[in-house]
N, C-alpha and C positions, 0 to 999 in steps of 0.2 A: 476842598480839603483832601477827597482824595488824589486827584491829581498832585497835591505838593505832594504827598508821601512817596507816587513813582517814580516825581522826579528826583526828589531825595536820595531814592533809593536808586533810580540810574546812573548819579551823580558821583553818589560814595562809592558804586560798583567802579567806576572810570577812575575814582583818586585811587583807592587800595590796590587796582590794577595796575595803574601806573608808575604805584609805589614799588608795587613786585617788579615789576622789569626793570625800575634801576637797580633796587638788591640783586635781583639775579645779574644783571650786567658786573658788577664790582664782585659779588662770591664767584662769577665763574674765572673776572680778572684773579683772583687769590687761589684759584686752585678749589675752591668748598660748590663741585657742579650739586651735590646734594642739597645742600644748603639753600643755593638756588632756587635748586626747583620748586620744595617743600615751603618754603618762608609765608609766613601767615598764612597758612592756606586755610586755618581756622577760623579765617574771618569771612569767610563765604559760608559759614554753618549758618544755621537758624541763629542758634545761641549768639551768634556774635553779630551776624551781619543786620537785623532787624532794630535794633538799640542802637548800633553805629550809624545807621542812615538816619535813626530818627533825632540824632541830635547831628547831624551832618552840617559841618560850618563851611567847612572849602580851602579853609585859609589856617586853619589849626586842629587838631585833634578831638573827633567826638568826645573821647574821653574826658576832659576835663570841661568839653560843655557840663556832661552829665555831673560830673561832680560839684560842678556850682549848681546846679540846680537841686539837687538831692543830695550830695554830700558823696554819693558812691557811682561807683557802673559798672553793675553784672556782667557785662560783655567783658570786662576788660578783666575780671576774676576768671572768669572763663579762661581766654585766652594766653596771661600771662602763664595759669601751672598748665596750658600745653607747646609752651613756645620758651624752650631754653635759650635763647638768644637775647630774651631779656633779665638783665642783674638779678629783678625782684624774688625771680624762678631760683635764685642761690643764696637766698638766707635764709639762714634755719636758724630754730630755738626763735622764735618770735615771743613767745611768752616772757623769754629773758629779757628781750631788747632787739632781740637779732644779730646772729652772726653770721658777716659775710664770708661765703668762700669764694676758693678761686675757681673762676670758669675753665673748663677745658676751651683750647685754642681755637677751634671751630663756630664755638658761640660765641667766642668774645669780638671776632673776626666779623661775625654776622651779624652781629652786634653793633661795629662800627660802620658797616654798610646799612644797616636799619637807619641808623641816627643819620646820615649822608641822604642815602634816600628818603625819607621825608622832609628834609629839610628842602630838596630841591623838588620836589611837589609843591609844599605849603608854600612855600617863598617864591618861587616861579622865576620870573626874571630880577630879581632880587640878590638872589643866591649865588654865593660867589664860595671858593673854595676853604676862604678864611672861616666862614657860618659854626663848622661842625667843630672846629676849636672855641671858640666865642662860648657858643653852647654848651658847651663842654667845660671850660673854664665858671660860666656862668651859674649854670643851672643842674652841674653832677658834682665835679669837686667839691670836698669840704660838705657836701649834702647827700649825697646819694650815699644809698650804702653798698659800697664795691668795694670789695675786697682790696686792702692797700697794692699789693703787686698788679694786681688788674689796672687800678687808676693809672699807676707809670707805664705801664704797655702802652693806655688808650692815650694818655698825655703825649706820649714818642710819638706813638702814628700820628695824630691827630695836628700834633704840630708841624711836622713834617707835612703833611697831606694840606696845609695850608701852604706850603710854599714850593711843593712839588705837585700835588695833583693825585689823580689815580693810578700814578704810576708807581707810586709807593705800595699795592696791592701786585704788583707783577715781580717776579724773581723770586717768588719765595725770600721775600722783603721781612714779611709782617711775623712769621715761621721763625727767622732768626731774630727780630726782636722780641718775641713774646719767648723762646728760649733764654734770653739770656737775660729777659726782668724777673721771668717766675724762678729759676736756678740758681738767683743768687737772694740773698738774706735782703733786709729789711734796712734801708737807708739810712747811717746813720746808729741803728738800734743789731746790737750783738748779741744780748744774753738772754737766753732761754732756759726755762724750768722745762722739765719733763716730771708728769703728772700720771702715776702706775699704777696699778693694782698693786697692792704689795700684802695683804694680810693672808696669812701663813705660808709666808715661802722667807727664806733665808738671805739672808744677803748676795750669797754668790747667785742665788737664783733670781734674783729681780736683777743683778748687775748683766746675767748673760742675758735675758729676756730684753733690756735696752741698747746692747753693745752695739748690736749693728744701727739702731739708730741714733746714738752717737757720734756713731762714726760716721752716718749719711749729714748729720749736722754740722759737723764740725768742719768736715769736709766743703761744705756751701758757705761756709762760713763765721756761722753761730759759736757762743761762747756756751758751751754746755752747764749751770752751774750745778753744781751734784748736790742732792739733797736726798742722799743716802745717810743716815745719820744712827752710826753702829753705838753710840758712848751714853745712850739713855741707861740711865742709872736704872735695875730693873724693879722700878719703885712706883706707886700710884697708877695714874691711870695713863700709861707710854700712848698708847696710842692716840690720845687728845694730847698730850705734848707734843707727839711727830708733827701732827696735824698742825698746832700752833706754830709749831718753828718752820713749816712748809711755809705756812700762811705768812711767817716773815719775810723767807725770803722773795716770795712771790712777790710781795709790795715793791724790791729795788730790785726788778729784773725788768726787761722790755717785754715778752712774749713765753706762750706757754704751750705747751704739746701733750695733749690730752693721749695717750695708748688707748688700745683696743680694751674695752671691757670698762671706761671708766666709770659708765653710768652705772653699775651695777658695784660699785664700790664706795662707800659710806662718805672718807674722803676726798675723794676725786670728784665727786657729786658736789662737794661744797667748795673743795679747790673751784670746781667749773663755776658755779655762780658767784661766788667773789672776783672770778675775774668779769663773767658779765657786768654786776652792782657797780663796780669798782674802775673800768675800762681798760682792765688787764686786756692786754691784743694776745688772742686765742688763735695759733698758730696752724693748730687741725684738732679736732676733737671728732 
């Protein structure tokens, strides 16, 4: 018995190492020498490394041993909130449902070398360049929750890198695609609400308070729809009527832009969860 466990545990030391030097080989290809260096280095902690060996397959990821067998794996709680390279590290509001945001370029980058490097560990002589699209198509699209503009970065590279290789990570390649999918609007979908603080401030002051991000919107492409609404009658309760007629137009818009301050603001707190309930696409809150 105890002999398996050293071996176990020499075995998993040899897979995670050898996983780290192809990520480091592809992040230092892209330019991220940091990235490199540092990548799962959390998994030689106690916390992580003694749980991963003990379910150590060879051929697939401890992780999901441990979850058929118990349903969870502490290592892998551990590991992901200290390892931003993984999506799961980028949604927030879990209690709502979850919203994804978008990775900074670095992780998402390191991200795509994580998915590349294991697959050509686990698979071995198997693994061919096509794997990390497949997988990708398979087993993240349509299921993972990545922030929509992430998905078409990782779709670009990922299909590209099945018919080119690693050389789609040299030239500051991945740098100019992951610019020009996160700087432009949302495929397809134009009109966004913007979701304010607005309770005792005047019209021209909530209009200066959004001007410049209007203009950063509109600018990228976005259809801004104004839901500034000066003609309530000044009669019952205006402020559940704003709210109402927000809530309308929310329902035929694509996406929605939460400002600074909204959680501490009555409507903008319930604007946010009807778009979670509802699958309003929440643009930055």
């Amino acid at each position: 018995m105890r002999t398996n466990i050293i071996q176990k545990c020499y075995r998993h030391f040899l897979v995670i190492t050898r996983h780290k030097w192809e990520v480091f080989k592809l992040c230092w290809k892209a330019g991220l020498y940091w990235q490199g260096i540092t990548h799962d280095l959390s998994k030689y902690s106690f916390a992580e490394f003694i749980e991963y060996a003990h379910y150590f397959q060879g051929t697939s990821s401890p992780v999901d041993a441990a979850k058929r067998e118990k349903g969870f794996c502490f290592a892998w709680q551990h590991h992901k909130g200290r390892n931003p390279h993984h999506y799961e590290f980028w949604v927030d509001n879990l209690d709502g449902g979850g919203v994804p945001l978008i990775m900074p370029y670095k992780y998402a980058v390191e991200m795509l070398c994580d998915w590349i490097g294991a697959g050509k560990v686990y698979n071995a002589e198997k693994w061919t360049i096509k794997e990390p699209f497949e997988y990708f198509k398979n087993k993240i699209k349509g299921r993972a929750k990545i922030h929509p503009l992430i998905i078409n970065f990782l779709e670009i590279v990922l299909q590209e890198y099945a018919e080119v290789g690693n050389s789609i990570f040299a030239d500051n390649k991945l740098k100019v695609i992951y610019n020009k999918e996160i700087n432009q609007p949302m495929r397809g979908k134009t009109e966004v609400i913007i979701s304010q603080p607005m309770r005792g401030k005047t019209e021209q002051q909530i209009r200066e308070e959004r001007a410049q991000l209007v203009s950063e919107l509109t600018e990228k492409g976005y259809e801004v729809v104004d839901t500034i609404f000066p003609d309530f009658i000044n009669q019952g309760n205006i402020p559940l009527k704003y709210l109402a007629k927000s809530l309308e137009y929310i329902a035929n818009v694509d996406y929605v832009w939460f400002m600074d301050g909204w959680q501490d603001a009555r409507g903008c707190r319930i604007e946010h969860q009807v778009c979670v309930d509802y699958g309003v696409k929440i643009l930055r809150d």
